[in-house]
Backbone as JSON Lines, residues from 0, in Angstrom:
{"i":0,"aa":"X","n":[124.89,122.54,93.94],"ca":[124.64,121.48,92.99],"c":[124.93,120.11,93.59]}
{"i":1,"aa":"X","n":[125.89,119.81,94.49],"ca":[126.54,119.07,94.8],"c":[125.03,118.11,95.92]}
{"i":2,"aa":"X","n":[124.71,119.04,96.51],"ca":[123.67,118.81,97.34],"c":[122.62,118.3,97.27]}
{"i":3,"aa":"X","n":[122.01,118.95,95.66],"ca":[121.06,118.87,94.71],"c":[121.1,117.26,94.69]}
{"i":4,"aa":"X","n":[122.63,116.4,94.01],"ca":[122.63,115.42,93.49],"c":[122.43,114.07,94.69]}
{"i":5,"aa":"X","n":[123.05,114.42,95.84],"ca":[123.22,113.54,97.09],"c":[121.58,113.62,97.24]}
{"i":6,"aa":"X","n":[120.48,114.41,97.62],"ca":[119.11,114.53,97.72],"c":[118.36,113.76,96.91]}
{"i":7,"aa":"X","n":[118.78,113.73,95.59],"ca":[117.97,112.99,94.8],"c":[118.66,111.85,94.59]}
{"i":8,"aa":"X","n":[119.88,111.06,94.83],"ca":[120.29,109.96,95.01],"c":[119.14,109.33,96.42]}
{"i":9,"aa":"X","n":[119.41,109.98,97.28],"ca":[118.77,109.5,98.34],"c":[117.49,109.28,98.72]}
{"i":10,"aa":"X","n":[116.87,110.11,97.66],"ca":[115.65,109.66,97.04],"c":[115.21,108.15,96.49]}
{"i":11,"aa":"X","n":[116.51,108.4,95.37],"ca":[115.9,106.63,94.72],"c":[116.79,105.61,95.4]}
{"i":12,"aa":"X","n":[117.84,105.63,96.4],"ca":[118.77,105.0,96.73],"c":[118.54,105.25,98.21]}
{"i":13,"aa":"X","n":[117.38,104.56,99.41],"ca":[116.89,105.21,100.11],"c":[118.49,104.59,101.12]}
{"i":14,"aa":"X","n":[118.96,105.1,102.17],"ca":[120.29,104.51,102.97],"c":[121.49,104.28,102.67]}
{"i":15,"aa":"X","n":[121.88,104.56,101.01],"ca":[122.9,104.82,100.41],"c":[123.98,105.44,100.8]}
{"i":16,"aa":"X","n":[123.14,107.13,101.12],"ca":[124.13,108.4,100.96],"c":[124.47,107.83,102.38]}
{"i":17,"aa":"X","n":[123.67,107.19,103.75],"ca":[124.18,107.61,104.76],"c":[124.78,106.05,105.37]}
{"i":18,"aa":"X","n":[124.77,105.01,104.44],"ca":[124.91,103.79,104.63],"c":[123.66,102.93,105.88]}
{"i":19,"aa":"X","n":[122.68,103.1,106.06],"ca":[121.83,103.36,106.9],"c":[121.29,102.14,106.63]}
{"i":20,"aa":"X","n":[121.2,100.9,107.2],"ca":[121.14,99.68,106.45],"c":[119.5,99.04,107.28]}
{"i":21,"aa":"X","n":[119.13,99.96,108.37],"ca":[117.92,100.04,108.59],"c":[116.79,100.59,107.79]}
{"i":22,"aa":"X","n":[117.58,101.46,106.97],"ca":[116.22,102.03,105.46],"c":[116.03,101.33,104.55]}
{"i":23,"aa":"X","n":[117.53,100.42,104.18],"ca":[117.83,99.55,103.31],"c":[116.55,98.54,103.62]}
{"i":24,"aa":"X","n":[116.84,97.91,104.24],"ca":[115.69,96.72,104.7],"c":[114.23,97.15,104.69]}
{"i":25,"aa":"X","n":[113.86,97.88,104.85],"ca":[112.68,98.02,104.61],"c":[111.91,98.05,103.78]}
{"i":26,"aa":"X","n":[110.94,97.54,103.27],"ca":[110.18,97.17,102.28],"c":[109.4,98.15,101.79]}
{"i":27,"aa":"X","n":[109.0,98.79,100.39],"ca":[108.62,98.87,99.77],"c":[107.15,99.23,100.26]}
{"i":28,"aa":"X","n":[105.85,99.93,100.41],"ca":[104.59,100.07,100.25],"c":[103.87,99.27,99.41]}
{"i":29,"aa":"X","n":[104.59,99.49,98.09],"ca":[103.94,99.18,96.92],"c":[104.35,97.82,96.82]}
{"i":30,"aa":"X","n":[103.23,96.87,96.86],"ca":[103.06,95.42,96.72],"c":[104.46,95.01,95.41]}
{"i":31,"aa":"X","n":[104.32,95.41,94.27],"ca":[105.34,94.93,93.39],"c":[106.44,95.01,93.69]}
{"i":32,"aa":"X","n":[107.12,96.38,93.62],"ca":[107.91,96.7,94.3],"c":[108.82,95.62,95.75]}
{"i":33,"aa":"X","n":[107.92,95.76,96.52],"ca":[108.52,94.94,97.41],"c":[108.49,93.62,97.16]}
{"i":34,"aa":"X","n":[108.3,93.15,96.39],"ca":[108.24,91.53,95.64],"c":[110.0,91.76,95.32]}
{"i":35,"aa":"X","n":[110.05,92.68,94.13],"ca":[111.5,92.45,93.85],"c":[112.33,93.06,94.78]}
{"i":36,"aa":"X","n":[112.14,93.84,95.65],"ca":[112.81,93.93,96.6],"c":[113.15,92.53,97.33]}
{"i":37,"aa":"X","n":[112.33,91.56,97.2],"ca":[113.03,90.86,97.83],"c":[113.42,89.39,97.33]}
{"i":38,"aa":"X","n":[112.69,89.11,96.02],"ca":[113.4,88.36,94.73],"c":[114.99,88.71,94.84]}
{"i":39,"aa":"X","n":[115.07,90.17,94.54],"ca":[116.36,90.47,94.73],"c":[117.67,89.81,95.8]}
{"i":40,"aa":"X","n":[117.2,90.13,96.93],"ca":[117.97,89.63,98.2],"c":[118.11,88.02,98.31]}
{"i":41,"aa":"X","n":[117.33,87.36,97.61],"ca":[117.22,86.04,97.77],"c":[118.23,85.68,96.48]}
{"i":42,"aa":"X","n":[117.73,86.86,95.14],"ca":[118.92,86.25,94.3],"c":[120.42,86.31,94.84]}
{"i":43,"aa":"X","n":[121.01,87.09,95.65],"ca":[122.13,87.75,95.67],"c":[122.77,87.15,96.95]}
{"i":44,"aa":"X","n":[121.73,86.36,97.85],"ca":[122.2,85.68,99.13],"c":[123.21,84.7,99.2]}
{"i":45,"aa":"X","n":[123.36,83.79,98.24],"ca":[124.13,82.45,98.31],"c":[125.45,83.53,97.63]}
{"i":46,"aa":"X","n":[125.72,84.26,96.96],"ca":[126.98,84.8,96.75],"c":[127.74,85.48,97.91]}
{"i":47,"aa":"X","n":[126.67,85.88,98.77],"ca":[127.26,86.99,99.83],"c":[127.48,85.85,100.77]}
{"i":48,"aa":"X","n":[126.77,85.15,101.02],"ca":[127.05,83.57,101.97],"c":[128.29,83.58,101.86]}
{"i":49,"aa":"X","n":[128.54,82.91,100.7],"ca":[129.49,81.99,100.2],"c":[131.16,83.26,100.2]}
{"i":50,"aa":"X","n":[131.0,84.12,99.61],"ca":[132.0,85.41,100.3],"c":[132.2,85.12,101.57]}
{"i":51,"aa":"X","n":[131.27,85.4,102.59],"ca":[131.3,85.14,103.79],"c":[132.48,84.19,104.39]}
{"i":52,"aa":"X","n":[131.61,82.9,104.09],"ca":[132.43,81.61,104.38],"c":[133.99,81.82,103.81]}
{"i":53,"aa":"X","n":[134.19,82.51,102.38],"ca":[135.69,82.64,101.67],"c":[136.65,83.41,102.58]}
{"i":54,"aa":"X","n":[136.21,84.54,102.88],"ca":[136.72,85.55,103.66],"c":[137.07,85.21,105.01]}
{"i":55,"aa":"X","n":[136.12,84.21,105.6],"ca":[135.75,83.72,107.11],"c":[135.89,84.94,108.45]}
{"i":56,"aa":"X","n":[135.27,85.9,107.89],"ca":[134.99,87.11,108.34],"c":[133.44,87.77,108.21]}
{"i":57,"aa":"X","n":[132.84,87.85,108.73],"ca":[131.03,88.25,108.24],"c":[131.02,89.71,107.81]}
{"i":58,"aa":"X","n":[131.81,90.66,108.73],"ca":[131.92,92.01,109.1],"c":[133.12,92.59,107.49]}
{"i":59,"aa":"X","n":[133.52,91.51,107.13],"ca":[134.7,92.06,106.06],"c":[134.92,91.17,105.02]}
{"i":60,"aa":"X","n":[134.43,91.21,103.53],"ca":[134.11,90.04,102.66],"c":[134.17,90.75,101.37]}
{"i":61,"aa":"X","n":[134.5,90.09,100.22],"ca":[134.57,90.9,99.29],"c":[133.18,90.79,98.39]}
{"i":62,"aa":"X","n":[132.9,91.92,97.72],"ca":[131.54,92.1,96.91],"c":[132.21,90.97,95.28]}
{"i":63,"aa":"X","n":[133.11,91.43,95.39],"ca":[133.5,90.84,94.23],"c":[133.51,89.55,94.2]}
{"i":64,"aa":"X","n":[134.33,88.92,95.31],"ca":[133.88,87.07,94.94],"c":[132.81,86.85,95.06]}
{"i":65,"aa":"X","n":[131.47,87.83,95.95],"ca":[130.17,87.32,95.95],"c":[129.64,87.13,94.74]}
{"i":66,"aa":"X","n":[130.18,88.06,93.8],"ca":[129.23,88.39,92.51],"c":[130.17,87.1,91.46]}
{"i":67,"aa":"X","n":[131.16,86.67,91.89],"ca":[131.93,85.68,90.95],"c":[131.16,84.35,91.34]}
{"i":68,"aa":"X","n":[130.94,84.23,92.6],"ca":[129.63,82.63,93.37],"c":[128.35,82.9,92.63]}
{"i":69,"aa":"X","n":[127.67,84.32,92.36],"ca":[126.58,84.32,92.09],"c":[126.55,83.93,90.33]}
{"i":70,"aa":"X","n":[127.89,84.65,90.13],"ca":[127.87,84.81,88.12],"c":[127.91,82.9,88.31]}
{"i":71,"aa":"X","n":[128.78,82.29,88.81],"ca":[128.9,80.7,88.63],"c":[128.0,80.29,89.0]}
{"i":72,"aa":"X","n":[127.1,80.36,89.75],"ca":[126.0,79.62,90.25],"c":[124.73,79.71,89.28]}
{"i":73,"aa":"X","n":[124.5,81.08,88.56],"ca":[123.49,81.13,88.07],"c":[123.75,81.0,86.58]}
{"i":74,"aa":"X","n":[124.99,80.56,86.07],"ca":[125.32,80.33,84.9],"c":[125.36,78.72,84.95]}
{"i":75,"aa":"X","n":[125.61,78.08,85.9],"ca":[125.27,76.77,85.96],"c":[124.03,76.32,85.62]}
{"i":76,"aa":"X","n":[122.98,77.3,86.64],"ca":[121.55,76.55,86.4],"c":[120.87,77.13,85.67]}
{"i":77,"aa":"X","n":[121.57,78.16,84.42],"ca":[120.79,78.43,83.34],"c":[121.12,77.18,82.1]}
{"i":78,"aa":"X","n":[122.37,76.56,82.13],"ca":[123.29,75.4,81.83],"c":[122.18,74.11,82.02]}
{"i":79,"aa":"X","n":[121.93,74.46,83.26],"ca":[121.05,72.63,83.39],"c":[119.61,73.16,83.2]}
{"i":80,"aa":"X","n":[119.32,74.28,83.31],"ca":[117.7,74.65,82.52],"c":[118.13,74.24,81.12]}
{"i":81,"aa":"X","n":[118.79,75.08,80.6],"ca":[118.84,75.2,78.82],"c":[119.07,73.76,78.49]}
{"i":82,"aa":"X","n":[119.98,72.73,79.04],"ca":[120.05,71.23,78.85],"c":[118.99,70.58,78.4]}
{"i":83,"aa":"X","n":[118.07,70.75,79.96],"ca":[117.16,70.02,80.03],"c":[115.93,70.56,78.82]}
{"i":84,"aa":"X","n":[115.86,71.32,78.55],"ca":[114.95,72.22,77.63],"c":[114.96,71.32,76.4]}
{"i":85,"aa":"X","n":[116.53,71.32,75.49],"ca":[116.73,70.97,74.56],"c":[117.04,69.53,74.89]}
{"i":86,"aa":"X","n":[117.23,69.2,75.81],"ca":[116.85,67.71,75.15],"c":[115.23,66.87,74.99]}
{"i":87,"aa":"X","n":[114.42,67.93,76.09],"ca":[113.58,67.64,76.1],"c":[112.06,67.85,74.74]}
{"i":88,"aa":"X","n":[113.09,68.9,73.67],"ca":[113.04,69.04,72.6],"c":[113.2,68.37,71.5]}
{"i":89,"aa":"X","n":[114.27,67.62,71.62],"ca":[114.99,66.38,70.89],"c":[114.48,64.77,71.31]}
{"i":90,"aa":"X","n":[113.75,65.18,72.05],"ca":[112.97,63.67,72.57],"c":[111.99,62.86,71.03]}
{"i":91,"aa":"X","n":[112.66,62.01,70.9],"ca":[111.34,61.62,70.09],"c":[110.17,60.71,70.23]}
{"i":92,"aa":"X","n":[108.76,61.26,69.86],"ca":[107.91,60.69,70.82],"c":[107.66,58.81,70.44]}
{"i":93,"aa":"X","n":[107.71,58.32,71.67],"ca":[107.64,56.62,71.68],"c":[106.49,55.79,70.41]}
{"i":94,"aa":"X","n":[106.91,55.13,69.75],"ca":[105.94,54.28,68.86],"c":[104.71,53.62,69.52]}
């Protein structure tokens, strides 16, 4: 059973089971697919950066402050989207 589950992880989780970060990278066949494959990486880059730089280690960084740079960063510029939205809502148009 045990075997069963690692096989089909490694299925949808292609470099997971074996940390294999050459399967990781590789893109997708399917045109969509590899779109967010790599939407993805671009969302998630400035957190792992910025870990990076915190840690000042490349090889040893924590996932966790990456994802605390990414939660602040993208809660900011949903902050200055949603701003700009509503005020641009509240505008009243010139006489």
């Amino acid at each position: 059973m045990v075997c069963s589950i690692s096989a089909r992880s490694s299925e949808l989780f292609p470099g997971f089971s074996g940390l294999s970060i050459s399967t990781i990278s590789i893109l997708s066949a399917n045109a969509v697919i590899a779109a967010l494959q790599k939407t993805a990486v671009i969302l998630i880059m400035p957190g792992l950066v910025g870990s990076m730089i915190a840690s000042a280690n490349v090889h040893a960084f924590s996932i966790t402050i990456a994802a605390l740079i990414n939660f602040a960063i993208y809660c900011l510029l949903g902050a200055v989207v949603f701003r700009a939205a509503w005020s641009k809502n509240r505008r009243t148009p010139p006489d």
